[in-house]
C-alpha positions in Angstrom: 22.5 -7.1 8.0 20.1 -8.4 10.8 18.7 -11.3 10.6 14.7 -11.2 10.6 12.6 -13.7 12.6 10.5 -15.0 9.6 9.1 -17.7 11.7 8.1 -15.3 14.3 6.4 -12.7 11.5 4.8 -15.9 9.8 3.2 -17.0 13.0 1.5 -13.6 14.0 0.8 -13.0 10.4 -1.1 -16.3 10.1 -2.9 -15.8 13.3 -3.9 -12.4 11.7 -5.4 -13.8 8.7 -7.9 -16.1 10.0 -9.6 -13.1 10.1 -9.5 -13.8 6.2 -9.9 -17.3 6.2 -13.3 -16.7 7.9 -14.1 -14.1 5.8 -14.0 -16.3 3.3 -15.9 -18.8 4.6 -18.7 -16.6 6.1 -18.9 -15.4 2.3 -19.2 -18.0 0.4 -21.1 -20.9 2.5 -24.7 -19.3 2.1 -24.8 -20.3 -1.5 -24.7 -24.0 -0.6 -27.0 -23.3 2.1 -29.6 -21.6 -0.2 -31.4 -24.1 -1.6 -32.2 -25.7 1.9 -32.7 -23.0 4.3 -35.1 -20.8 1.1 -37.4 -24.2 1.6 -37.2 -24.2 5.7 -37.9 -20.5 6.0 -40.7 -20.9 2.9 -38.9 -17.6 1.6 -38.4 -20.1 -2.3 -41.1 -18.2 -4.0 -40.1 -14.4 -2.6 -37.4 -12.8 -4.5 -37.0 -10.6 -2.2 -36.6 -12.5 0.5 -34.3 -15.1 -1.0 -31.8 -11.4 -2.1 -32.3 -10.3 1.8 -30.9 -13.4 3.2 -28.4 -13.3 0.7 -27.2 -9.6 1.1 -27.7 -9.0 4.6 -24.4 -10.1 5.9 -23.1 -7.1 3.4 -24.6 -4.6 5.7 -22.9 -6.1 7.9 -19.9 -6.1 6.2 -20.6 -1.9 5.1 -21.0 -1.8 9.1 -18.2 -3.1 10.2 -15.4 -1.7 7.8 -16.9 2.1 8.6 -16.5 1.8 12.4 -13.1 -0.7 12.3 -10.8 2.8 11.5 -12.1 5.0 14.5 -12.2 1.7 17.0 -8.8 0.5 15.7 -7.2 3.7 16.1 -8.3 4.3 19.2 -8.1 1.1 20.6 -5.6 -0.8 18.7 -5.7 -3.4 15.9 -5.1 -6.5 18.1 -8.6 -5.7 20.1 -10.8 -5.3 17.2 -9.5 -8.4 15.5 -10.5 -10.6 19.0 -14.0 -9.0 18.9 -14.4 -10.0 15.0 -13.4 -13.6 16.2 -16.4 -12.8 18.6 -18.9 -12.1 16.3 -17.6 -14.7 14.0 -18.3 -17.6 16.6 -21.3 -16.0 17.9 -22.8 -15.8 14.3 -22.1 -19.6 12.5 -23.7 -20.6 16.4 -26.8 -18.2 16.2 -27.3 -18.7 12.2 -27.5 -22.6 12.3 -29.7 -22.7 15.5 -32.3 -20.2 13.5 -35.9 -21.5 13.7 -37.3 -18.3 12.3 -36.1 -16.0 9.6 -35.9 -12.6 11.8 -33.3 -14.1 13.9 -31.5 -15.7 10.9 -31.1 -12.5 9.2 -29.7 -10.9 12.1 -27.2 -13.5 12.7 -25.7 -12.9 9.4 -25.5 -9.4 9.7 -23.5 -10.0 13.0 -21.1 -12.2 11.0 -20.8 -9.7 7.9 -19.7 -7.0 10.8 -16.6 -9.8 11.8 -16.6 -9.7 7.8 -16.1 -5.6 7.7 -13.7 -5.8 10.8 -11.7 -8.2 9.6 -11.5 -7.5 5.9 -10.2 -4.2 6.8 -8.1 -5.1 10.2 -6.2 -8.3 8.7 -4.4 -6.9 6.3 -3.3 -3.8 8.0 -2.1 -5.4 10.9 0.2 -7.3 8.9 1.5 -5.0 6.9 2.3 -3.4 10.0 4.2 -5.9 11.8 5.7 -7.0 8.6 9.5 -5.5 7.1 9.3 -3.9 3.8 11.1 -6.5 1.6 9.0 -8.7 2.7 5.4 -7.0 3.5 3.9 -8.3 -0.1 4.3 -12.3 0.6 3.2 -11.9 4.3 0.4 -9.5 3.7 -1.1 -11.6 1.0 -1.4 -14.6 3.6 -4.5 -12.4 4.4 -6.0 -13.8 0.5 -4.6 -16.9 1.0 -6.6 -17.5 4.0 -9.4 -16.1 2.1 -9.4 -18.3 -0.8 -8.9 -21.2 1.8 -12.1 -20.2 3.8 -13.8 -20.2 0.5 -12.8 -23.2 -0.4 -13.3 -25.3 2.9 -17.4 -23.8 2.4 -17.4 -25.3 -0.8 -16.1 -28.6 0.3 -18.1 -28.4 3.6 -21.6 -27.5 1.5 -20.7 -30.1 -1.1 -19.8 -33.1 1.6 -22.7 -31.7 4.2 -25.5 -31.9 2.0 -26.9 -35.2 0.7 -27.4 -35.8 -3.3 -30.5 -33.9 -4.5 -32.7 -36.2 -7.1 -33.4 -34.6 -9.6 -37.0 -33.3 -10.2 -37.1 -33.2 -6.2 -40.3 -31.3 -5.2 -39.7 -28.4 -2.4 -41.9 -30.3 -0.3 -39.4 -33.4 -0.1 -36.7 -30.6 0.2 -38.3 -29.4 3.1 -38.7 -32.8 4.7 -35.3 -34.4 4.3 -32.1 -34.5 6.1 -30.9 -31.3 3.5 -33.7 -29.1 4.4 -33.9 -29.5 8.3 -30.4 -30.0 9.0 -27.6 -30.0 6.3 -27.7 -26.3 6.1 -27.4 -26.0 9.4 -24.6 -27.6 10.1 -23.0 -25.6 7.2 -22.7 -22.4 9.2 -21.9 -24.2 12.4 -18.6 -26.0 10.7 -17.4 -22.5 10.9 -17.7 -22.3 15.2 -14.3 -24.5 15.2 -11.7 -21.9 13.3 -13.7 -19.0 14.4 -13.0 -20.1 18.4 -9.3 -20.8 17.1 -9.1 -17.3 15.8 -10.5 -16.1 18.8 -8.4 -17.6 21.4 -5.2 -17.2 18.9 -5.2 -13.5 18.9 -4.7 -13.4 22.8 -0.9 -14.3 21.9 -0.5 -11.9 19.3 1.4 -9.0 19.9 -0.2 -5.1 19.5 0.9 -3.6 16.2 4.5 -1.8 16.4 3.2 1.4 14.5 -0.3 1.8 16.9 1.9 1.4 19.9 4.2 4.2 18.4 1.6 6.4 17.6 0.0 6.3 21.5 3.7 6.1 23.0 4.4 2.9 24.4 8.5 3.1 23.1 9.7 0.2 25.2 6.7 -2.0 23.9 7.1 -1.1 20.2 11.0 -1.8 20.3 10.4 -5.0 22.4 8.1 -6.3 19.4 10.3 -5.0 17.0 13.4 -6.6 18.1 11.6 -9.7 18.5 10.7 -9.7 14.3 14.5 -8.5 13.6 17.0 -7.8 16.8 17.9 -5.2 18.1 19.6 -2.9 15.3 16.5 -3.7 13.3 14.1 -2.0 16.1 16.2 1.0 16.9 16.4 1.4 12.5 12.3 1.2 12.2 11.6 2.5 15.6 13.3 5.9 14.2 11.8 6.3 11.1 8.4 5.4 12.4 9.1 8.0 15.5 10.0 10.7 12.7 7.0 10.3 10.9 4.7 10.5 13.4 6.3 13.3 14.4 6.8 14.9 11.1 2.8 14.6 11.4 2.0 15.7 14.9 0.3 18.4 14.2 -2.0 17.4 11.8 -6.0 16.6 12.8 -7.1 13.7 11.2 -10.0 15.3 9.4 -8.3 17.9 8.0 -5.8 15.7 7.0 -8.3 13.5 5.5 -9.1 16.3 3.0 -5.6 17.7 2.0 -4.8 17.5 -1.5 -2.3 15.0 -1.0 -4.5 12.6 0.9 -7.5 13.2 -1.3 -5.1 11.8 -4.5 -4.0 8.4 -1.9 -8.1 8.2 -1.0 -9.4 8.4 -4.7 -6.6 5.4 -5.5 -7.4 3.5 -2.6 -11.2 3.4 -3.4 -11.3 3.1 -6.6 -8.8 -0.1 -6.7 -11.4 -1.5 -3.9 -14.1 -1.2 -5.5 -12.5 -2.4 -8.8 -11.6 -5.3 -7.1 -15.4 -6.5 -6.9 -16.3 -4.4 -10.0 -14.1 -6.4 -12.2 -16.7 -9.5 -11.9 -15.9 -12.6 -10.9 -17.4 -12.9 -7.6 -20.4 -13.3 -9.6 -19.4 -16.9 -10.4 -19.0 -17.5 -6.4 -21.7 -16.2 -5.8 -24.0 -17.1 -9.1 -22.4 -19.9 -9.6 -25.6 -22.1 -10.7 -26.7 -19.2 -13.1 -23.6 -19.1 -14.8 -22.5 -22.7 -15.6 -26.4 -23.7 -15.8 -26.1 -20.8 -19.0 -22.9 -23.3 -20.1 -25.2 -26.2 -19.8 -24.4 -27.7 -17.1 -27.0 -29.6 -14.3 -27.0 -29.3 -10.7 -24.2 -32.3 -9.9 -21.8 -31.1 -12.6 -22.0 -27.4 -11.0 -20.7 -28.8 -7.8 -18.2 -30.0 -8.9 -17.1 -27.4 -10.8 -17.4 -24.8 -8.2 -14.8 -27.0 -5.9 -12.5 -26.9 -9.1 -13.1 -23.1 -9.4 -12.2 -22.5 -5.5 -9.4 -25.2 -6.1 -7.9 -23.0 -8.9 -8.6 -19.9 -6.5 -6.5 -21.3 -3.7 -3.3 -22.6 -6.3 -3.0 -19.6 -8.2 -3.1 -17.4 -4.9 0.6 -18.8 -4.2 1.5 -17.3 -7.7 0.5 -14.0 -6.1 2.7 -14.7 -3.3 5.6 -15.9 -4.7 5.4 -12.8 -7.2 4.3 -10.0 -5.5 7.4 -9.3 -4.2 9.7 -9.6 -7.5 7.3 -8.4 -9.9 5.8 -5.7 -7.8 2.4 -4.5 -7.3 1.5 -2.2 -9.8 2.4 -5.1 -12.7 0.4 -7.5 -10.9 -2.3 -5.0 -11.0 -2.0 -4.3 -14.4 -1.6 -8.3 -15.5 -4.9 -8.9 -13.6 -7.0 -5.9 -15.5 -5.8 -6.7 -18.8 -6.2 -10.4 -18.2 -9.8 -10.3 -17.5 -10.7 -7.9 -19.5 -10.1 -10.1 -22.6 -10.9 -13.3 -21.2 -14.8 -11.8 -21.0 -14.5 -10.3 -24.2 -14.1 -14.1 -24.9 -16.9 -15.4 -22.1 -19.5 -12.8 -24.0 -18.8 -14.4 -27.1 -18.9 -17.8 -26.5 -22.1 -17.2 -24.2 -23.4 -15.0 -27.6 -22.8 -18.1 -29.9 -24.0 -20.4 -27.4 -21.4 -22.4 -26.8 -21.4 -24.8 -24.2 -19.5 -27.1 -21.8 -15.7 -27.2 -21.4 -14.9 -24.1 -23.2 -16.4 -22.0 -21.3 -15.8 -23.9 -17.9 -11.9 -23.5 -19.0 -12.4 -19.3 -19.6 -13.8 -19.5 -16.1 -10.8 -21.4 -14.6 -8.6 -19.2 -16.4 -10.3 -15.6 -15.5 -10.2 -17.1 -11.5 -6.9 -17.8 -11.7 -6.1 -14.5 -13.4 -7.6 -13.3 -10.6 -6.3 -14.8 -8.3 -2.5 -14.3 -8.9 -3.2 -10.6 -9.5 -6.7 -8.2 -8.3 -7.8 -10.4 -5.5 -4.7 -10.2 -3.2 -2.7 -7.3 -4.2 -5.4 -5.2 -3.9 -5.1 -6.0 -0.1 -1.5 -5.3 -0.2 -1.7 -2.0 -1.8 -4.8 -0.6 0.7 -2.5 -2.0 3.4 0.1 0.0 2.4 -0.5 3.4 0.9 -2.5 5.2 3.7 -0.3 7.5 6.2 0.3 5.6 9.7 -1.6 8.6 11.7 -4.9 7.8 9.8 -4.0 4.3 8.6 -7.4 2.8 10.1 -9.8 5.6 9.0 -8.4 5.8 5.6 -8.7 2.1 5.1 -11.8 2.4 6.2 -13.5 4.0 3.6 -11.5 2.1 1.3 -12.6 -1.0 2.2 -16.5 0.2 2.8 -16.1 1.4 -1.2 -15.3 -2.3 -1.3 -18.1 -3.7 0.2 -21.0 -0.8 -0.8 -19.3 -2.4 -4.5 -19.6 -6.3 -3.6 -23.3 -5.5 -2.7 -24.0 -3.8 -5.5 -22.4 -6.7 -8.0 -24.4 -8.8 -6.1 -27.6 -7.2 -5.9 -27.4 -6.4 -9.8 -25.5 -9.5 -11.9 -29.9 -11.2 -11.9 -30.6 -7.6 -13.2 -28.2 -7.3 -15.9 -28.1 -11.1 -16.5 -31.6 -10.6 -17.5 -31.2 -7.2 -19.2 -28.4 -8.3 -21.3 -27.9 -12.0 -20.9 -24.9 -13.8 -19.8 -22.9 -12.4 -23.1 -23.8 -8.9 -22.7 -23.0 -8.9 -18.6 -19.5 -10.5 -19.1 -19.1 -8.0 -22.4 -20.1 -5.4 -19.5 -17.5 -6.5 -17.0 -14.7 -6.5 -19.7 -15.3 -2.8 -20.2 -14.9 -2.1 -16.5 -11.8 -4.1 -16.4 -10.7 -2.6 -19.5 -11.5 1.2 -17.5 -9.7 -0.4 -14.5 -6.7 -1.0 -16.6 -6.1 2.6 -18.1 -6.5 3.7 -13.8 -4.1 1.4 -12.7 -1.8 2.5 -15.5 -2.1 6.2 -15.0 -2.5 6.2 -11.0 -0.9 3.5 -9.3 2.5 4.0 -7.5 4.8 1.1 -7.2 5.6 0.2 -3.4 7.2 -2.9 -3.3 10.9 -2.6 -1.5 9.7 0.4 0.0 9.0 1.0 4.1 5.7 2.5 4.7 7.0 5.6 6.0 9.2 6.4 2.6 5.8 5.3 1.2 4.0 8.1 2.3 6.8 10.3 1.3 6.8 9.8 -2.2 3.1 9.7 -2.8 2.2 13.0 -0.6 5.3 14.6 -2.0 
């Protein structure tokens, strides 16, 4: 058996992921920024306002996962990913420079487009460049670097800003280090991976399977015997040549809309969106309306969300060092049926109003659930299901269902939190989860083991 180059496929994998590892960052480091930049824009007393700034970069992100399948198949995965890196950079710059709203807002939809190319681009790439029996570990680097860039925001926003008195008026906000600089220099801590990303991807090879698919045979079996020798690139540069092939004749649209594609597009959506719909992005991004409904003041919260995105970044190696043994569809199906009764427990100790550690200790638990199970494998599976010919369009709309979902979690968790309360919301996302689980039983193939091409075999056969 030849011997595969797991330094080599590590390397251009990681380079791939900071994609994700600014994703995460760009995500999360607005909420620390919030409090500041509401009181220097004098948007504190305009709801509407305060959900622009917060939800812009999601149009953005809607933005760039709908055009990142057309561009990438037409101009490769490696390009896209080095504009992303563009947009990333040019975004943390322009956001922290801001002296008026207008150009603040555009900013961050700039950097949710890096968001939409990169959430969709990332993934795929590695998947692509990555052998089958081990495409599940190396493809959910992409989450790790995630849950990393979330993580360095939290610490950044929490070490950045300096300690808010209590009963400070907006006014001293306003006036103080916090509100004319700190958030600021939130965003532009970002510029320094973001130019690393960018200048990274320049050594990065094209992806095998794009380079097959426009021609390029000596290329494709160059990279290919650089991740596994020689015998390995003549094995996978057949079966990818026979697929593409076996598909030559097909036009993308139509294909799009066979029966067999609209089964592997309804799967691939609806597992997107599920990831957001199952909830708990509502505690990254609500974090201060969540534990301030378990009692807890302004200091404690901070600390608790660096313990949360601490918890986030462990349990992500669960996922890795599982996904591969256990297998995608159990993961799946751990994750759904985990967090589903973990809120059943969240809604009743919010009902009885119960308060401190408990609840911060269901929140640790449903993260971590999360995180060893929907957040990353979710990746893996979009990465994988889709046919190579329409790889990038079909995860496309995937991961637009993904973002069109974020945005709407986002935009309604104040709306239901103050419809229901914070019982009847979590009750609310355990029922999703619960509807999430019963798909995911019914619907999901297993893929782990398998090559993408025998992939698409079974499910459009």
């Amino acid at each position: 058996m030849q011997k595969l180059n797991t330094k080599y496929i590590f390397t251009i994998s990681m380079v791939s992921a900071m994609g994700g590892l600014l994703f995460g960052y760009d995500w999360v480091v607005i909420g620390g920024a919030k409090p500041f930049y509401e009181q220097f824009f004098h948007i504190s007393q305009s709801p509407f306002l305060q959900g622009w700034a917060m939800s812009s970069a999601l149009l953005g992100c809607l933005i760039g996962a709908l055009t990142s399948g057309a561009f990438s198949d037409r101009l490769g995965r490696k390009k896209l990913l080095i504009f992303s890196a563009f947009l990333f950079t040019l975004s943390a710059i322009g956001t922290g420079a801001a002296n008026n709203f207008t150009p603040f807002i555009i900013y961050r939809i700039l950097g949710g487009v890096g968001i939409g190319l990169a959430s969709n681009l990332s993934p795929m790439y590695i998947a692509e460049v990555s052998p089958a029996a081990m495409r599940g570990k190396f493809v959910s680097l992409n989450q790790l670097t995630i849950v990393i860039g979330i993580l360095g925001a939290q610490i950044a926003n929490w070490q950045i800003a300096q300690p808010v008195p209590e009963g400070a008026t907006a006014a001293e906000i306003l006036a103080s280090w916090n509100g004319q600089m700190a958030w600021r220099w939130m965003f532009w801590a970002e510029t320094l991976p973001a130019g690393a990303f960018f200048l990274l991807m320049f050594i990065v090879p094209e992806s095998p399977r794009w380079l097959a698919k426009n021609g390029n045979e000596n290329k494709v079996l160059s990279i290919l015997a650089k991740i596994g020798g020689e015998e390995y690139a003549q094995k996978e540069y057949k079966s990818i040549h026979e697929n593409l092939v076996h598909d030559a004749g097909r036009v993308n649209l139509k294909f799009l809309n066979s029966p067999g594609m609209r089964k592997i597009l309804l799967i691939g959506i609806v597992i997107a969106a599920f990831q957001q719909w199952c909830g708990i992005n509502v505690i990254f991004n609500y974090a201060q309306e969540v534990f301030a409904a378990a009692g807890y003041g302004v200091s404690d919260t901070l600390f608790n969300i660096v313990v949360t995105g601490s918890v986030n970044l462990v349990f992500t190696f669960v996922a890795i060092y599982t996904v591969d043994k256990l297998g995608r569809r159990m993961l799946m199906i751990i994750g759904a049926a985990g967090l589903a009764g973990i809120y059943a427990l969240m809604g009743a100790g919010y009902y009885f109003h119960v308060t401190g550690w408990p609840l911060l200790l269901l929140v640790v638990l449903g993260i971590a659930c999360y995180a060893m199970s929907l957040a990353p494998v979710t990746w893996v599976v979009l990465s994988e299901i889709f046919p190579n010919r329409i790889r990038g369009a079909a995860m496309s709309f995937a991961t637009a269902a993904l973002w069109i979902a974020s945005f709407l979690l986002t935009y309604t968790f104040p709306l239901l939190n103050s419809a229901f309360g914070a019982s009847g919301t979590f009750w609310l996302y355990g029922l999703i989860c619960a509807a999430g689980l019963l798909f995911i039983f019914k619907r999901l193939p297993e893929t782990k083991g398998k090559s993408l091409e025998e992939i698409e075999e079974e499910i459009l056969n």
